[in-house]
MDAnalysis code that builds the backbone (N, CA, C; Angstrom):
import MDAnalysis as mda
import numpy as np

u = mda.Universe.empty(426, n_residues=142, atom_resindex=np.repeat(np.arange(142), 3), trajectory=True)
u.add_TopologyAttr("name", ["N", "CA", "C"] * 142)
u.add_TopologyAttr("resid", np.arange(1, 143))
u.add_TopologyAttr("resname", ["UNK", "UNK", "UNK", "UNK", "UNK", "UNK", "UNK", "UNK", "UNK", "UNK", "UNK", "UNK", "UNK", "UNK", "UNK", "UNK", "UNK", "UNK", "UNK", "UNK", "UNK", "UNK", "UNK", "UNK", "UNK", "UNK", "UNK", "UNK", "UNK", "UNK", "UNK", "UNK", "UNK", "UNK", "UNK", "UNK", "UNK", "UNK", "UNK", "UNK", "UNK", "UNK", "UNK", "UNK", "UNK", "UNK", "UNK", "UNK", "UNK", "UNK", "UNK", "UNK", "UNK", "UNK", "UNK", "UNK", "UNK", "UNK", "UNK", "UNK", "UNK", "UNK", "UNK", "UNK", "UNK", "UNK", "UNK", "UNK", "UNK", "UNK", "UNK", "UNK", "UNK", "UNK", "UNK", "UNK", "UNK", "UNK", "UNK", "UNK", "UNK", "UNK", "UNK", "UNK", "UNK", "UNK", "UNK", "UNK", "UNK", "UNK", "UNK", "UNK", "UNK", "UNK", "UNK", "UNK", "UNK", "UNK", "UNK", "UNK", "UNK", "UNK", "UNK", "UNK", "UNK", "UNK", "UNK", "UNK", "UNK", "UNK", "UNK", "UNK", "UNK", "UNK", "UNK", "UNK", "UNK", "UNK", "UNK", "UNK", "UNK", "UNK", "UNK", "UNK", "UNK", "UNK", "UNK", "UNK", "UNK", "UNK", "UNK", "UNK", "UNK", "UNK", "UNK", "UNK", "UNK", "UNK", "UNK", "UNK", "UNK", "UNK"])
u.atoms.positions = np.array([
    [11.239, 4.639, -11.015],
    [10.746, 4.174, -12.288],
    [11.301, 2.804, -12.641],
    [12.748, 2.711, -12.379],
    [13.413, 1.697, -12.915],
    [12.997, 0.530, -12.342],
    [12.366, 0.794, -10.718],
    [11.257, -0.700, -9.705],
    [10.570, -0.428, -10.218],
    [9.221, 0.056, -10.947],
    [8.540, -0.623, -11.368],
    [8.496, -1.050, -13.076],
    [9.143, -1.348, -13.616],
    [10.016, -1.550, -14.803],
    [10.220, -2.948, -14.736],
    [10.783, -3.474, -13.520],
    [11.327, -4.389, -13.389],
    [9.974, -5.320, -12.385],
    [9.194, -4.531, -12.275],
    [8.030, -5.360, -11.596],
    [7.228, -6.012, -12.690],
    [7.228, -5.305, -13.750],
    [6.336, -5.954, -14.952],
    [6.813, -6.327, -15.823],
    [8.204, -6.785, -15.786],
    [9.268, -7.491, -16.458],
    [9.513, -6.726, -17.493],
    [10.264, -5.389, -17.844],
    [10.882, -4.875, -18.273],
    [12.067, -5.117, -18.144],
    [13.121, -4.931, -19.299],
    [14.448, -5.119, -19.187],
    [15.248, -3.370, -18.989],
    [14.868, -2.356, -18.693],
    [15.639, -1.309, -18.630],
    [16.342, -1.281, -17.671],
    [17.573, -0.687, -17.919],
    [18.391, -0.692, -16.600],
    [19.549, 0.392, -17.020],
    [19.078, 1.183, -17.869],
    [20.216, 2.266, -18.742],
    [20.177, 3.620, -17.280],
    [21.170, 3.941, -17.195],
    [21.336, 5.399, -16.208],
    [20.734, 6.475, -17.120],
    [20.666, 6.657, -18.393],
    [20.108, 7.510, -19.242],
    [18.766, 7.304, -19.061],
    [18.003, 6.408, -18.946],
    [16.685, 6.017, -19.041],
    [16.034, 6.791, -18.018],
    [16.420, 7.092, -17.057],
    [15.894, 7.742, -15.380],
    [15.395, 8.672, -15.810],
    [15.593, 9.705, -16.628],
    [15.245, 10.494, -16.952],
    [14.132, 10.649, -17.824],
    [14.030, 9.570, -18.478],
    [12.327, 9.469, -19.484],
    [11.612, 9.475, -18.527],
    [10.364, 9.846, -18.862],
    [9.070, 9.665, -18.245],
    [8.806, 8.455, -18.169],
    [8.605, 7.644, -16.989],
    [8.077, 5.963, -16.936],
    [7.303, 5.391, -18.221],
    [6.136, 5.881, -18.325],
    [4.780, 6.087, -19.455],
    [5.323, 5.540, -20.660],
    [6.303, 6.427, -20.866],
    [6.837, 6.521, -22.647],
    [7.625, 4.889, -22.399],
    [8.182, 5.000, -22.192],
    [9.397, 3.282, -21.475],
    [8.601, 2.184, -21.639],
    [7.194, 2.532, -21.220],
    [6.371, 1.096, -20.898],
    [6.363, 0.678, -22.479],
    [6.338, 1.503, -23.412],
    [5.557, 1.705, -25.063],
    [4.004, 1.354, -25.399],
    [3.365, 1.780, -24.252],
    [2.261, 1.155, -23.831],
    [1.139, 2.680, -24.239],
    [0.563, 3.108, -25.256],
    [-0.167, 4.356, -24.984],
    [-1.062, 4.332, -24.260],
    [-1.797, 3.241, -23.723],
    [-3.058, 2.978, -22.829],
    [-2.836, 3.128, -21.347],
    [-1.435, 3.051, -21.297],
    [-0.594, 3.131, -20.042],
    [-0.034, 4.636, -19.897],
    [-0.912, 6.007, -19.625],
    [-0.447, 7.428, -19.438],
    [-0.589, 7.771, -17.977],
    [-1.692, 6.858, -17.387],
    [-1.495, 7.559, -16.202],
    [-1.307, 6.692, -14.899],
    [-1.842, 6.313, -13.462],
    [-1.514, 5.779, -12.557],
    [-2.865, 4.312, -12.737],
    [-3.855, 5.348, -13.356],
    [-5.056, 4.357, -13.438],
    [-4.617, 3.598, -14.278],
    [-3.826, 4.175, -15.598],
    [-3.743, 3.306, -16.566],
    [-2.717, 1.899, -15.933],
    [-1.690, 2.296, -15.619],
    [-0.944, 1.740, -14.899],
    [-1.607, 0.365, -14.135],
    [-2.183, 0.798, -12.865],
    [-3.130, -0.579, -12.341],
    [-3.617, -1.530, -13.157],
    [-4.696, -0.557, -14.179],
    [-5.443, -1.295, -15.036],
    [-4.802, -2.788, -15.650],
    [-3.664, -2.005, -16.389],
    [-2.492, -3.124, -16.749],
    [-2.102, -3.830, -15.934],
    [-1.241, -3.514, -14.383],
    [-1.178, -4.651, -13.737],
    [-2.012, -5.747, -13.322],
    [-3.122, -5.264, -13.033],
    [-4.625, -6.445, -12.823],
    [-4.642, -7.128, -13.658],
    [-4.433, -6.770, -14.883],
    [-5.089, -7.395, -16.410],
    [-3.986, -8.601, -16.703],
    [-2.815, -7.985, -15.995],
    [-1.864, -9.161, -16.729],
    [-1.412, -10.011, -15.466],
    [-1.963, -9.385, -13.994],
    [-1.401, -10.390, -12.957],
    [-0.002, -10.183, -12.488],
    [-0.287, -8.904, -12.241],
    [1.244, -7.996, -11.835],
    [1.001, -8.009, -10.536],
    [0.557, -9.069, -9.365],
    [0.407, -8.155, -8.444],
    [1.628, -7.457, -7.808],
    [3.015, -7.435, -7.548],
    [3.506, -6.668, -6.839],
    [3.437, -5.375, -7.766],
    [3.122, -4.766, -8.945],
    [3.072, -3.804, -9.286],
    [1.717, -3.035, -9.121],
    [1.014, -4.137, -8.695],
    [-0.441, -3.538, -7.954],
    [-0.502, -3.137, -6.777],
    [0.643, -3.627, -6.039],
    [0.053, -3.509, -4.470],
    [1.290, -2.010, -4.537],
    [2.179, -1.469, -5.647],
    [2.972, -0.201, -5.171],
    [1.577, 0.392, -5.492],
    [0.694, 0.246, -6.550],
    [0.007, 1.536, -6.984],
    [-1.105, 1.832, -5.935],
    [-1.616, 0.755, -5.195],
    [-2.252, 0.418, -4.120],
    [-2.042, 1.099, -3.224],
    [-0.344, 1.207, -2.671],
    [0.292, 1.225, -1.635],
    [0.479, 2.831, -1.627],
    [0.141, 3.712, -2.936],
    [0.906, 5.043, -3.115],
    [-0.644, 5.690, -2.593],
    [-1.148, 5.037, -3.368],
    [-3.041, 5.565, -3.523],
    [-2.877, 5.535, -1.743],
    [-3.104, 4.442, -0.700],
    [-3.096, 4.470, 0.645],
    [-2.708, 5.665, 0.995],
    [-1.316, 5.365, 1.241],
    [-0.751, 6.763, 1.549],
    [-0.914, 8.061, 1.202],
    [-1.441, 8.302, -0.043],
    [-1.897, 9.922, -0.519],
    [-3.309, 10.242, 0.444],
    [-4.114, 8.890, 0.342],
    [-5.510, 9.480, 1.101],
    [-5.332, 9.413, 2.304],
    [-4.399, 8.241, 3.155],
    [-4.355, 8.586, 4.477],
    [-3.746, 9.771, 5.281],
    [-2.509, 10.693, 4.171],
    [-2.088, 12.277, 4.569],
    [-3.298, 13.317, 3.690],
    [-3.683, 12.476, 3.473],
    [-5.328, 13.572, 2.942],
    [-6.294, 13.491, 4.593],
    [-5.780, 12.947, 5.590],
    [-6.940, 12.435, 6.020],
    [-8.642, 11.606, 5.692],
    [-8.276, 11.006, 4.804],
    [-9.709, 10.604, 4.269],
    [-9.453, 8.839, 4.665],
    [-9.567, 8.955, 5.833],
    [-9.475, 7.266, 6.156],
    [-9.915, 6.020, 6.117],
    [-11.309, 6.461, 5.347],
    [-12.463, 5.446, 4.623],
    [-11.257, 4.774, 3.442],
    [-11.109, 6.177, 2.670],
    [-10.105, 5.468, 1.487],
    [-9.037, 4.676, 1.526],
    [-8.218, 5.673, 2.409],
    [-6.916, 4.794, 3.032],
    [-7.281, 3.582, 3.320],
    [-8.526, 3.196, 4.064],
    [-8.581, 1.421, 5.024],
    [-8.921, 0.774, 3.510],
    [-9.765, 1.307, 2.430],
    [-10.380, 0.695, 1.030],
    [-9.077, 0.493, 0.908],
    [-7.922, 0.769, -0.100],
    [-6.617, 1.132, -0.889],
    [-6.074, -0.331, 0.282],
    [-5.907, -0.549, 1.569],
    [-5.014, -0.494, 1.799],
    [-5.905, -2.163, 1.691],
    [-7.177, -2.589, 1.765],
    [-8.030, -3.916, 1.686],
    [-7.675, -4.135, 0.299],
    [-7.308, -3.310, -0.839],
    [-6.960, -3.618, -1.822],
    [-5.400, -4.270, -2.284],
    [-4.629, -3.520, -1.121],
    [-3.303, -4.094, -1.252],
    [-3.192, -5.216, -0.852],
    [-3.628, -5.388, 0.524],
    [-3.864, -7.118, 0.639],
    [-4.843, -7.986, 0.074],
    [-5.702, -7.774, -0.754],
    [-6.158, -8.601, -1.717],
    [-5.424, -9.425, -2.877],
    [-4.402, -8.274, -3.419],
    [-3.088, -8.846, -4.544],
    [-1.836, -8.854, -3.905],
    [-2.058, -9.472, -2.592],
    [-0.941, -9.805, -1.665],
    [0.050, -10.843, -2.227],
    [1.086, -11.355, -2.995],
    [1.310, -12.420, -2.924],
    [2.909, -12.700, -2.078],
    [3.202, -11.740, -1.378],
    [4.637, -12.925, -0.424],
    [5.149, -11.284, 0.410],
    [5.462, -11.499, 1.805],
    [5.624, -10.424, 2.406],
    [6.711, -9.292, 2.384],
    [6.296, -8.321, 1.766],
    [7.463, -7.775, 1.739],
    [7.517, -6.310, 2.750],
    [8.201, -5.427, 2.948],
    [8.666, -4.164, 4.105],
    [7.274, -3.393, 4.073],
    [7.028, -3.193, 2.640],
    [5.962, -2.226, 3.011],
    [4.846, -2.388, 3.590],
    [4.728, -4.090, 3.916],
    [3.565, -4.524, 4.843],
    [3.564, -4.245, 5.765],
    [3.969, -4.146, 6.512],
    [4.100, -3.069, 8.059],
    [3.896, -2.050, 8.060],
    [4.133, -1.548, 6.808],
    [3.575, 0.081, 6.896],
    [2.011, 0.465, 6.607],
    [1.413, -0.610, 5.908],
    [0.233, -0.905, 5.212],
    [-0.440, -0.992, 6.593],
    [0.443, -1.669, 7.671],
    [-0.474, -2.436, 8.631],
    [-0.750, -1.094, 9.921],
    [0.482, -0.288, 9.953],
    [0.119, 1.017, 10.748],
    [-1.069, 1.598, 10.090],
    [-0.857, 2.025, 8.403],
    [-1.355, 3.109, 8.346],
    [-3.466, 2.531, 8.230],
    [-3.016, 0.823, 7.723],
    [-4.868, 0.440, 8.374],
    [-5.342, 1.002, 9.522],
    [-4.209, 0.295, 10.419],
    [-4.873, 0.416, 11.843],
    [-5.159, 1.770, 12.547],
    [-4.635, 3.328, 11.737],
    [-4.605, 3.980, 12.567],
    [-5.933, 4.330, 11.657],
    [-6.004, 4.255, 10.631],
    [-7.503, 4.318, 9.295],
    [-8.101, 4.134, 10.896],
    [-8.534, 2.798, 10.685],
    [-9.467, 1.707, 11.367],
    [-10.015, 2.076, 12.721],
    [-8.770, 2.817, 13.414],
    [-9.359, 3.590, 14.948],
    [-9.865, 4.686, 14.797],
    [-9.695, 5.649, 13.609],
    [-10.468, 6.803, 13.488],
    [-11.604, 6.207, 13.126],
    [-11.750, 5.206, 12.187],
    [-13.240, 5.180, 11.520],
    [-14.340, 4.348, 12.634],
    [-13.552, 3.781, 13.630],
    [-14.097, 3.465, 14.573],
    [-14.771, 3.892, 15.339],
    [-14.066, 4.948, 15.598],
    [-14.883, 6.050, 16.594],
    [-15.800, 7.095, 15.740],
    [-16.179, 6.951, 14.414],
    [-17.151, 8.123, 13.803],
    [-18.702, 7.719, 14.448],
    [-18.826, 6.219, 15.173],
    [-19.841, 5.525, 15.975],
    [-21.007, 5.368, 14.598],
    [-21.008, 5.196, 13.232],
    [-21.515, 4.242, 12.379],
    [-21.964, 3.097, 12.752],
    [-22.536, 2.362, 11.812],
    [-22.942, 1.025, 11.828],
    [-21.476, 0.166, 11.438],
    [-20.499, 0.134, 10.952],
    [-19.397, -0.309, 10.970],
    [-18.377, -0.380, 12.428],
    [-18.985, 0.780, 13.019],
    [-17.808, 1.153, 14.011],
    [-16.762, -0.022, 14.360],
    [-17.906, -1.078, 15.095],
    [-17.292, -2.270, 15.929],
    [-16.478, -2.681, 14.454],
    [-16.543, -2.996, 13.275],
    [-15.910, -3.608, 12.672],
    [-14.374, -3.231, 12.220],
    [-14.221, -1.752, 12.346],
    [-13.035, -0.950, 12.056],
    [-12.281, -1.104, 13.522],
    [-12.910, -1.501, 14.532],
    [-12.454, -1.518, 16.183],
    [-12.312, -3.140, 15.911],
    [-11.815, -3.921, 15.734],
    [-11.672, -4.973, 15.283],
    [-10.447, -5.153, 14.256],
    [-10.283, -4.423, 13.188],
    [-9.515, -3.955, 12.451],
    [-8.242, -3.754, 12.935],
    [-8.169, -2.498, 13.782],
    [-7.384, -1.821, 14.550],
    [-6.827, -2.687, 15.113],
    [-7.764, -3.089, 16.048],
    [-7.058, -4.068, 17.023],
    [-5.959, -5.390, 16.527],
    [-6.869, -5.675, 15.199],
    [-5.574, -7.091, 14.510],
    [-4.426, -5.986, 14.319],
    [-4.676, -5.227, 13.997],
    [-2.901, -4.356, 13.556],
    [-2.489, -4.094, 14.545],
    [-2.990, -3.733, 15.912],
    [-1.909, -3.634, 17.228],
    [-1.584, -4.886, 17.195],
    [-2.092, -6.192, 17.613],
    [-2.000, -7.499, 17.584],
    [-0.409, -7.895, 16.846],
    [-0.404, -7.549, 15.265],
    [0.890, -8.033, 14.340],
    [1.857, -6.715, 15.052],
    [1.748, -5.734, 15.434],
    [2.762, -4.612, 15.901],
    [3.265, -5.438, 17.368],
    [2.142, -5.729, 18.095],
    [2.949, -6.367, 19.305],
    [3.658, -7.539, 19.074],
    [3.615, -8.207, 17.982],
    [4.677, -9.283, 17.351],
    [6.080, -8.461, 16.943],
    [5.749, -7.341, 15.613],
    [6.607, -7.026, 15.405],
    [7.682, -6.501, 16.523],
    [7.316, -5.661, 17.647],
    [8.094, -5.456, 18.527],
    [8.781, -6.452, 19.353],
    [8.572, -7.649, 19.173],
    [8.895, -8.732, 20.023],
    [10.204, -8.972, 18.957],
    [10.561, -8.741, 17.922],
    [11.638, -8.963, 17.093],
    [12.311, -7.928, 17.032],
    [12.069, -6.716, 17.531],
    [12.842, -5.426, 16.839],
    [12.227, -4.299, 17.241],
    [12.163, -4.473, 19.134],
    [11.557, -3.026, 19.715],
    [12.081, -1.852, 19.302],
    [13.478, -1.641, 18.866],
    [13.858, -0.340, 18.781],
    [13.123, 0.167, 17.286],
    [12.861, -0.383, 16.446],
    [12.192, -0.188, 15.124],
    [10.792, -0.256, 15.491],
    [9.501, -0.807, 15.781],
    [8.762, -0.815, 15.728],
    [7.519, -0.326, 16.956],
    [8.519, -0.059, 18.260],
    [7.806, -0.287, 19.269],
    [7.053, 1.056, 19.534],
    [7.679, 2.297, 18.668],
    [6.952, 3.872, 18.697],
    [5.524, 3.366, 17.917],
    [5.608, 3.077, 16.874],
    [4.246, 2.808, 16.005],
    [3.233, 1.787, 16.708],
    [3.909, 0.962, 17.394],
    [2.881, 0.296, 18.197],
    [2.366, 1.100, 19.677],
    [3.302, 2.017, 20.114],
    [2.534, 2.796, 21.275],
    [1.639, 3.948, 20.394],
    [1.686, 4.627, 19.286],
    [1.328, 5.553, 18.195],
    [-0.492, 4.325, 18.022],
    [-0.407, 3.224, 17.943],
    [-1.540, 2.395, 17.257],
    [-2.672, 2.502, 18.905],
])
């Protein structure tokens, strides 16, 4: 709670505070839920508080298996991209592995998600060139 607090320039930083509900903290009533949440970051140009809500949404639909959504969520996180931070690598597995399933459903997209994929093995075979012991399972996994 207290990161994203501090993503939309909140000043909380009380050990008592952890315990409120995020929602109530913001003093925001329009701000109750995750949608509300985005809504606000878009509106005011939050992107790193866009790309967590982005980044959570990814991940819920890509362990949903629903990998249309996951590759959407995750085109959304790099849209309000603005400077690289850790969870981009994770964004970039969980596209690319989106991108090879949706590849093979043999659609009119196919080739384009096989394309996809392939740029995210592409940045994984970089990343391993800096730090095989960290990255080099997810790039044999891609």
């Amino acid at each position: 709670h207290l990161s994203i607090l501090k993503l939309i320039g909140s000043n909380y930083d009380s050990e008592q505070q952890l315990n409120e509900p995020l929602f109530h903290l913001l003093g925001n009533s329009e701000i109750n839920s995750q949608d509300g949440l985005l809504k606000h970051a878009l509106s005011k140009r939050l992107g790193g508080l866009a790309q967590q809500c982005y980044f959570d949404r990814l991940l819920l639909a890509f362990w949903s298996k629903n990998y249309g959504e996951a590759a959407h969520y995750a085109e959304k996180y790099r849209e309000c991209h603005q400077m690289r931070h850790f969870p981009d690598m994770f964004q970039t597995f969980y596209l690319g592995i989106s991108a090879f399933h949706l590849a093979r459903l043999e659609d009119g997209k196919s080739r384009e998600w096989e394309i996809v994929g392939k740029d995210a093995l592409l940045k994984y075979q970089t990343y391993v060139k800096f730090s095989d012991w960290n990255w080099e399972n997810k790039m044999l996994l891609l």
